[in-house]
N, CA, C and O atoms as a printed pandas DataFrame, in Angstrom:
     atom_number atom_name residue_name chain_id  residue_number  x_coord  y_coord  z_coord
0              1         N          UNK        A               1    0.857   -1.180    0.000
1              2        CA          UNK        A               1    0.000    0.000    0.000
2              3         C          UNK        A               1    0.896    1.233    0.000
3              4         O          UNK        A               1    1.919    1.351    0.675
4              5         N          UNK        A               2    0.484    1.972   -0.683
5              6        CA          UNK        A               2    1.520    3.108   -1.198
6              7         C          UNK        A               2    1.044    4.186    0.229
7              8         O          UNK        A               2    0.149    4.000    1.052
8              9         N          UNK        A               3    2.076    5.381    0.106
9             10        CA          UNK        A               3    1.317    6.697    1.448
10            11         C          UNK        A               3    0.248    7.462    1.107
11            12         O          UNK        A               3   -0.457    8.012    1.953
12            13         N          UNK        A               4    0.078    7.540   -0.013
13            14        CA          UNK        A               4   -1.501    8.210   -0.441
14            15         C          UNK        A               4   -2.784    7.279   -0.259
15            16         O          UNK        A               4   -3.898    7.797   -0.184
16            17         N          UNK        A               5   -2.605    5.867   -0.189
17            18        CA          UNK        A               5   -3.809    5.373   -0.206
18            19         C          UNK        A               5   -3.695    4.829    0.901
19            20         O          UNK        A               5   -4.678    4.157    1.213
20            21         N          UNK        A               6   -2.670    4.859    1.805
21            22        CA          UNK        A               6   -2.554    4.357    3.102
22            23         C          UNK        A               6   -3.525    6.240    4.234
23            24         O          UNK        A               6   -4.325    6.212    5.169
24            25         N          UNK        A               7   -2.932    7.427    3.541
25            26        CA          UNK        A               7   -3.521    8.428    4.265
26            27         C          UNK        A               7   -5.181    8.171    3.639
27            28         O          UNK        A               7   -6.142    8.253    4.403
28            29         N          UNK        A               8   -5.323    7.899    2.367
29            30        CA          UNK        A               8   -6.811    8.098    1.862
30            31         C          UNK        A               8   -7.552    7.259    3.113
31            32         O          UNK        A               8   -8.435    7.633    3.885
32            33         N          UNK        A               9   -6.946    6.162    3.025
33            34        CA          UNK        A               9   -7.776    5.078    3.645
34            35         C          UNK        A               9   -8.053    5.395    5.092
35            36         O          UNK        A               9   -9.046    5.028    5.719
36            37         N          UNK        A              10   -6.749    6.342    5.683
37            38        CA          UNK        A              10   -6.993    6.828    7.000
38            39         C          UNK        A              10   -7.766    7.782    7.722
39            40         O          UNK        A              10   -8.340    7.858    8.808
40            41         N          UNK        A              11   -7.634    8.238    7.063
41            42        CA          UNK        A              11   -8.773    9.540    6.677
42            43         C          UNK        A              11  -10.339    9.035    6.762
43            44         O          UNK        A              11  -11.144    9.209    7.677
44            45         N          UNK        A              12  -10.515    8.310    5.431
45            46        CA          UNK        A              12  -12.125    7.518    5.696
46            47         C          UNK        A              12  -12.025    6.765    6.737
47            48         O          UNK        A              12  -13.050    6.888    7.408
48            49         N          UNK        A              13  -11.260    6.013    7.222
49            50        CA          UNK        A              13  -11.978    5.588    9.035
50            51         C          UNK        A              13  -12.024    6.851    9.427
51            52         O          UNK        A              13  -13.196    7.139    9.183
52            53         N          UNK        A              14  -11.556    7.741    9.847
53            54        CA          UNK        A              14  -11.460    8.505   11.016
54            55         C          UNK        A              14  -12.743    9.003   10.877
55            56         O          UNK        A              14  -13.602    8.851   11.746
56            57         N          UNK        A              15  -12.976    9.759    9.535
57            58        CA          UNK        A              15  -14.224   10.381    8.722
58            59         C          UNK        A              15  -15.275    9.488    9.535
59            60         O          UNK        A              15  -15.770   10.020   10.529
60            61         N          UNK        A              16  -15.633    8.290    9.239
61            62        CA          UNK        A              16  -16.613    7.111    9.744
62            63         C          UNK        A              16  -17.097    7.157   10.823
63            64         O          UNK        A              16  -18.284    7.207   11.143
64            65         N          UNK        A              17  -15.901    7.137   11.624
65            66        CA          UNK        A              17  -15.295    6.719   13.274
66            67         C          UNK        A              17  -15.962    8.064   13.921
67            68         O          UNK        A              17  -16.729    7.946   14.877
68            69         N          UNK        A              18  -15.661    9.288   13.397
69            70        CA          UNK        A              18  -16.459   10.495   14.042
70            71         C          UNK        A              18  -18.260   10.671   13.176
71            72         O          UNK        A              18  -19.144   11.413   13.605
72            73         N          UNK        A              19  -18.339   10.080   12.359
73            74        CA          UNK        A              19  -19.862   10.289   11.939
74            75         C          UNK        A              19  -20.763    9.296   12.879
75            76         O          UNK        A              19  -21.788    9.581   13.498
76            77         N          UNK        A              20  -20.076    8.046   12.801
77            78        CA          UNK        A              20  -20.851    7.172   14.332
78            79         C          UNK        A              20  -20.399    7.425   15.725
79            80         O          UNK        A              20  -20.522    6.555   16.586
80            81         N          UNK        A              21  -19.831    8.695   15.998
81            82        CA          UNK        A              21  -19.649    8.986   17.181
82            83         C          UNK        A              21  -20.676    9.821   17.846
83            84         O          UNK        A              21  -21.348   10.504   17.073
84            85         N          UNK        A              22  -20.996    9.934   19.339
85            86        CA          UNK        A              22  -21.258   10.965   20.328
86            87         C          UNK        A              22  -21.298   11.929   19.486
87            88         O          UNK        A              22  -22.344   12.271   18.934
88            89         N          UNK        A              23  -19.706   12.708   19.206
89            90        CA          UNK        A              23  -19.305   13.914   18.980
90            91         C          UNK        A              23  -20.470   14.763   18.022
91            92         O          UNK        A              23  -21.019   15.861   18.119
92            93         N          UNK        A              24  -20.526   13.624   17.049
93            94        CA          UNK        A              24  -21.632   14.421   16.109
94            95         C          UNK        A              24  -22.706   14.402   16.079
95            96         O          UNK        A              24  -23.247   14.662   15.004
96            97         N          UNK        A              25  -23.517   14.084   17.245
97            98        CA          UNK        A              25  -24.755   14.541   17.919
98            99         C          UNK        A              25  -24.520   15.497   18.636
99           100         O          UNK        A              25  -25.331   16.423   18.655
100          101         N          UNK        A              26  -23.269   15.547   19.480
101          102        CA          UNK        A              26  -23.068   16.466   20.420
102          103         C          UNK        A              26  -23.138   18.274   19.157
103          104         O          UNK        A              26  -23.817   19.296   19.259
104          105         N          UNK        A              27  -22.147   17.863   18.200
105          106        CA          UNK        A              27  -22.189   19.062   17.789
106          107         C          UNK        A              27  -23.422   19.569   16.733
107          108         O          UNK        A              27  -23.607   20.758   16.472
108          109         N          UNK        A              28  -24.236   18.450   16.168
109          110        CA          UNK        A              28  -25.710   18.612   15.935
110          111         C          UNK        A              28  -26.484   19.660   16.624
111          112         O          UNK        A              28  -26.968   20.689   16.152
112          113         N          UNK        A              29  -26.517   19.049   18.241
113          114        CA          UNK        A              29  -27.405   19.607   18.960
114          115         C          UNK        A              29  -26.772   21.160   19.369
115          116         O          UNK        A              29  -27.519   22.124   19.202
116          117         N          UNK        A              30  -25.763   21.323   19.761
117          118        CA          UNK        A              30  -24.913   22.439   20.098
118          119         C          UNK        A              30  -25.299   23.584   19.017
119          120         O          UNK        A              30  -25.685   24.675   19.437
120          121         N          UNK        A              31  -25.169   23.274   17.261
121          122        CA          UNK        A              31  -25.610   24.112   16.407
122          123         C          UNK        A              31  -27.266   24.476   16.300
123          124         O          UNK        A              31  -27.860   25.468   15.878
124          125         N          UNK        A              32  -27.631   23.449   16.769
125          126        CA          UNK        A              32  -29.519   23.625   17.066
126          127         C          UNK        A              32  -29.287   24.571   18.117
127          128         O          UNK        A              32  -29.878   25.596   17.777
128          129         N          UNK        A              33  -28.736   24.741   19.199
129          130        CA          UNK        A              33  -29.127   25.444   20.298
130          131         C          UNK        A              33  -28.573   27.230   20.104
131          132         O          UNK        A              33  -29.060   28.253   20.584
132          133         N          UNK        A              34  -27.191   26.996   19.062
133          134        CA          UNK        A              34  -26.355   28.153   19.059
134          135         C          UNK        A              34  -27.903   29.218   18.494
135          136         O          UNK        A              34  -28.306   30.239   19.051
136          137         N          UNK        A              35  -28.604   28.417   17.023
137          138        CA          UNK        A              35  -29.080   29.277   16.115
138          139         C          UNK        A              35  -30.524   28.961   16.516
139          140         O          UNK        A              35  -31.351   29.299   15.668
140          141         N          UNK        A              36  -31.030   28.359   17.675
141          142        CA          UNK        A              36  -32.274   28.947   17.958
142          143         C          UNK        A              36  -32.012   30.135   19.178
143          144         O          UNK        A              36  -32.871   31.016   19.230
144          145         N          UNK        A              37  -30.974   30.204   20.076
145          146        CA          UNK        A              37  -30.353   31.525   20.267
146          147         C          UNK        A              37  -30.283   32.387   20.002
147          148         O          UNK        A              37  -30.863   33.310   20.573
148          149         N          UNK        A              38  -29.150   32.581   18.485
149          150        CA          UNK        A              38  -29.460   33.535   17.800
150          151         C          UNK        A              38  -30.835   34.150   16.747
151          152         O          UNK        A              38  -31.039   35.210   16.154
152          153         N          UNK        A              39  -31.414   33.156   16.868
153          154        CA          UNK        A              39  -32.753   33.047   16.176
154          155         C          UNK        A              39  -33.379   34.534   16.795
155          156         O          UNK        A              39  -33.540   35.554   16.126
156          157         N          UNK        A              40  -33.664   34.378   18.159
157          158        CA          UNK        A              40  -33.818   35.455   19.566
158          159         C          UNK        A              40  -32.990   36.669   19.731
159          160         O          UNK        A              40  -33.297   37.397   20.675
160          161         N          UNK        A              41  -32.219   36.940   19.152
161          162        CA          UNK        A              41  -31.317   38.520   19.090
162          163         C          UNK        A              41  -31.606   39.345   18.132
163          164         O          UNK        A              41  -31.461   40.548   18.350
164          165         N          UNK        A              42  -32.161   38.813   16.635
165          166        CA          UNK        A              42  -32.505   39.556   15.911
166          167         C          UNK        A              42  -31.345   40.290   15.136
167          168         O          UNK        A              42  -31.020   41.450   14.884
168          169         N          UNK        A              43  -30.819   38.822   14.850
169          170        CA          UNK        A              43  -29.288   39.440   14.361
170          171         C          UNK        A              43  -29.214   39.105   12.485
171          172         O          UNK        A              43  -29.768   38.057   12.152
172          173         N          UNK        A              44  -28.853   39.575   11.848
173          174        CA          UNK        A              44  -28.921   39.810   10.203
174          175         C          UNK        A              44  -27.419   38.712   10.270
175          176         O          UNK        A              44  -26.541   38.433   11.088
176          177         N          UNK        A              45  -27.808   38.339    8.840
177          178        CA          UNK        A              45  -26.876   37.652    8.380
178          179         C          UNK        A              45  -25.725   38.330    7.751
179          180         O          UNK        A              45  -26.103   39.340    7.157
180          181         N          UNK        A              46  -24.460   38.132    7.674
181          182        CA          UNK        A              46  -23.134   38.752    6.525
182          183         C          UNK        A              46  -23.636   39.057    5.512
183          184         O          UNK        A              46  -23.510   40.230    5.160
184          185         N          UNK        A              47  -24.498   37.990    4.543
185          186        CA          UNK        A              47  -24.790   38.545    3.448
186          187         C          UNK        A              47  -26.070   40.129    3.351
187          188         O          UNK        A              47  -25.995   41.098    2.595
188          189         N          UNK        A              48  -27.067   39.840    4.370
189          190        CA          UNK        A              48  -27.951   40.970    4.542
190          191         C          UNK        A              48  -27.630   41.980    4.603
191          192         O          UNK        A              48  -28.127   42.921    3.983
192          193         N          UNK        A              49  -26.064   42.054    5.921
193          194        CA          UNK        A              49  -25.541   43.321    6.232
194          195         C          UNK        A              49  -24.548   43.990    4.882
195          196         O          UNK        A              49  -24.307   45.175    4.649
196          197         N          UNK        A              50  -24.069   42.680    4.082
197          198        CA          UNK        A              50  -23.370   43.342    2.836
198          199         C          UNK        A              50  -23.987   44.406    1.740
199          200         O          UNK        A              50  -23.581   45.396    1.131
200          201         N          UNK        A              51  -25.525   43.430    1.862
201          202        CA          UNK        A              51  -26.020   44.398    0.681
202          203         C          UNK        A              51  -26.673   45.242    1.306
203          204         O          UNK        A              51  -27.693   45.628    0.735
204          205         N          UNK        A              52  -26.470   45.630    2.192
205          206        CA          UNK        A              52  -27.167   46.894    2.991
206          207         C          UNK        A              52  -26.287   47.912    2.539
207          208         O          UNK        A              52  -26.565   48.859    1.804
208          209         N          UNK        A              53  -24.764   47.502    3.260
209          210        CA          UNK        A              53  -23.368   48.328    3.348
210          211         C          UNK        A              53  -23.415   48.924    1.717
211          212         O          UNK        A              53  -22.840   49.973    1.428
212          213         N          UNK        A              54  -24.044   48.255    0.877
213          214        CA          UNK        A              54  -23.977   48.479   -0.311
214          215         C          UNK        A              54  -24.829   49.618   -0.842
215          216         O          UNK        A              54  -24.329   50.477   -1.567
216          217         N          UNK        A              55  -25.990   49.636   -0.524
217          218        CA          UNK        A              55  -27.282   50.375   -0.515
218          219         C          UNK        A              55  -26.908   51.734   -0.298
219          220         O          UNK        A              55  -26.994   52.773   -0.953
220          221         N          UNK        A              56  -26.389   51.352    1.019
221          222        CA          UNK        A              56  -25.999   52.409    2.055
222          223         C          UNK        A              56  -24.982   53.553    1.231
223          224         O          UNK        A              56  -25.284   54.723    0.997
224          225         N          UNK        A              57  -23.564   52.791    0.831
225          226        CA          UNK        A              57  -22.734   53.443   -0.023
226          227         C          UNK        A              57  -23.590   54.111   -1.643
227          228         O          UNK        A              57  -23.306   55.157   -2.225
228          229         N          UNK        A              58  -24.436   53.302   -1.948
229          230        CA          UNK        A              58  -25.026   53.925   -3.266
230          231         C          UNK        A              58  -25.756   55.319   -2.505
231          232         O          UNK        A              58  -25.706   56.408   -3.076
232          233         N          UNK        A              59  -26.249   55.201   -1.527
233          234        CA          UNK        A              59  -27.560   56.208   -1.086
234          235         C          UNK        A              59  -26.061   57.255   -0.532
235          236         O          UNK        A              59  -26.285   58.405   -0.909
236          237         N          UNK        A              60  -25.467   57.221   -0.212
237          238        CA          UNK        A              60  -23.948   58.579   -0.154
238          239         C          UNK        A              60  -23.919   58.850   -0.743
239          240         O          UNK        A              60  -24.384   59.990   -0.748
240          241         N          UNK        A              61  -23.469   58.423   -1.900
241          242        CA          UNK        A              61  -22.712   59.023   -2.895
242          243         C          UNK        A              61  -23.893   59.503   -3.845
243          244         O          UNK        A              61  -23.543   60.164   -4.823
244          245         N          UNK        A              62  -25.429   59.217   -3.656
245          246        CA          UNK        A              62  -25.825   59.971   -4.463
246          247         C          UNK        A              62  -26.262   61.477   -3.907
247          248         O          UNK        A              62  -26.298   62.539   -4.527
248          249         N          UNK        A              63  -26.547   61.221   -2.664
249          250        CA          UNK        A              63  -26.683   62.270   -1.712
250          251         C          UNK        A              63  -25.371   63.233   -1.697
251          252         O          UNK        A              63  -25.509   64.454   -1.640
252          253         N          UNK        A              64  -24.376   62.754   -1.739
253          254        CA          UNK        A              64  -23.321   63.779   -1.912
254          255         C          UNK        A              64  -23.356   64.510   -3.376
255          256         O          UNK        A              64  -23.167   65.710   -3.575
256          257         N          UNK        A              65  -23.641   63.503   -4.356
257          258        CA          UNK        A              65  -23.851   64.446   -6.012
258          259         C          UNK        A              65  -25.125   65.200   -5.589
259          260         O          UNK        A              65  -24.906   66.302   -6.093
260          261         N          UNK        A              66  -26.113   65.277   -5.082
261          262        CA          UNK        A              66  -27.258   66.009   -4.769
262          263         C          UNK        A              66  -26.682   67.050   -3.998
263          264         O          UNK        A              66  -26.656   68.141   -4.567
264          265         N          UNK        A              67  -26.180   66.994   -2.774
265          266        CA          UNK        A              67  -25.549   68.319   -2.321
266          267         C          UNK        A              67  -24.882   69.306   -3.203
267          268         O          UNK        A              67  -24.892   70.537   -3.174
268          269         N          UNK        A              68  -24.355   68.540   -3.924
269          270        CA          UNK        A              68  -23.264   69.428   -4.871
270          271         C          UNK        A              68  -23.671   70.361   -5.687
271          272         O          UNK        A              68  -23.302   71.526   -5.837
272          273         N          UNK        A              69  -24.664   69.574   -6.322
273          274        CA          UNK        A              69  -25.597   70.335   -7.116
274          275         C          UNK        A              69  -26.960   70.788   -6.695
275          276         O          UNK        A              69  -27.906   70.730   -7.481
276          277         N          UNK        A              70  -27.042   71.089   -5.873
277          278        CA          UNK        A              70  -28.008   71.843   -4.724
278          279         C          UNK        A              70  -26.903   73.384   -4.395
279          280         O          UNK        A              70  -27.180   74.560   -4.630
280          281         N          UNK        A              71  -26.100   73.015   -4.010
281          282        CA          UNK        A              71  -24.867   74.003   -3.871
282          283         C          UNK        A              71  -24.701   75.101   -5.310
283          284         O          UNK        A              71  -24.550   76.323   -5.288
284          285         N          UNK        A              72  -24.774   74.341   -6.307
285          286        CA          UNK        A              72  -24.469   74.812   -7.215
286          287         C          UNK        A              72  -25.377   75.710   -8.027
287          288         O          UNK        A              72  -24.973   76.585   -8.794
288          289         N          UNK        A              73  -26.613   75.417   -7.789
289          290        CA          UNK        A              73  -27.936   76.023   -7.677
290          291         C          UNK        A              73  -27.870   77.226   -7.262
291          292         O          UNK        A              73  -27.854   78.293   -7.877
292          293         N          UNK        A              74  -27.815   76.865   -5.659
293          294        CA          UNK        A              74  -27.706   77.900   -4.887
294          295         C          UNK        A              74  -26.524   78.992   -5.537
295          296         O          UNK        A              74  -26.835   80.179   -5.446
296          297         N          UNK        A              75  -25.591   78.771   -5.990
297          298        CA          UNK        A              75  -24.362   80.120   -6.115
298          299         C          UNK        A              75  -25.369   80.089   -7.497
299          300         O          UNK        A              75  -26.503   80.110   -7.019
300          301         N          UNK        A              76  -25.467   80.055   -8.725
301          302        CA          UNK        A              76  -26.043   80.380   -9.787
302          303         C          UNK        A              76  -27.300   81.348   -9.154
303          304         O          UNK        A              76  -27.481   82.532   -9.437
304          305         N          UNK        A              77  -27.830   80.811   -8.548
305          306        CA          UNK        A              77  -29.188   81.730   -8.380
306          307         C          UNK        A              77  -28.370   83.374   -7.624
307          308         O          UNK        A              77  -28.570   84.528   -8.003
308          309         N          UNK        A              78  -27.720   83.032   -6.819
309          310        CA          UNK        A              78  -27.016   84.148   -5.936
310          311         C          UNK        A              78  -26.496   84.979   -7.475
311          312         O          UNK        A              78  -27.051   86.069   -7.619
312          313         N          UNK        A              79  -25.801   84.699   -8.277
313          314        CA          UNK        A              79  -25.340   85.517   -9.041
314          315         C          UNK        A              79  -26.144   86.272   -9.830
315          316         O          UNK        A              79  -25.784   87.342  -10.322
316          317         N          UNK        A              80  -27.345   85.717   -9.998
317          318        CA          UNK        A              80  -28.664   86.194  -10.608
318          319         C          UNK        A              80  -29.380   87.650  -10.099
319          320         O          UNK        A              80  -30.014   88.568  -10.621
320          321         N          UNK        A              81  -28.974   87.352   -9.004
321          322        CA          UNK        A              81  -30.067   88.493   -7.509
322          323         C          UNK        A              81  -29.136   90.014   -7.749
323          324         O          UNK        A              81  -29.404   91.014   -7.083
């Protein structure tokens, strides 16, 4: 048996050995408990908060071209008076 199919092969027990274990009920239930937890905080996901951050940056920068030219308004009209 060569070292690649001696690690392959080691690997799938271990893989096995922890899927019929305790452990992975233990950490089953642990992720059930983390995210009915967080379920209760009212907390947004990475992706929600990304395309917010995104929104957010579009709604600046158009608000800043709106100032500008609100500004610019304003001195045109002043030169008018």
């Amino acid at each position: 048996m060569d070292r690649t199919n001696f690690f392959n092969d080691l690997q799938a027990k271990i893989n096995q050995a922890l899927e019929n274990s305790p452990a992975k009920d233990i950490e089953k239930n642990v992720k059930a408990m983390l995210n009915q937890g967080f379920s209760k905080l009212d907390l947004v996901t990475r992706e929600e908060f990304d395309v917010q951050m995104q929104v957010l940056a579009k709604t600046r920068a158009r608000l800043e071209m709106l100032e500008q030219r609100v500004a610019e308004l304003e001195a045109q009209l002043k030169t008018r008076q």
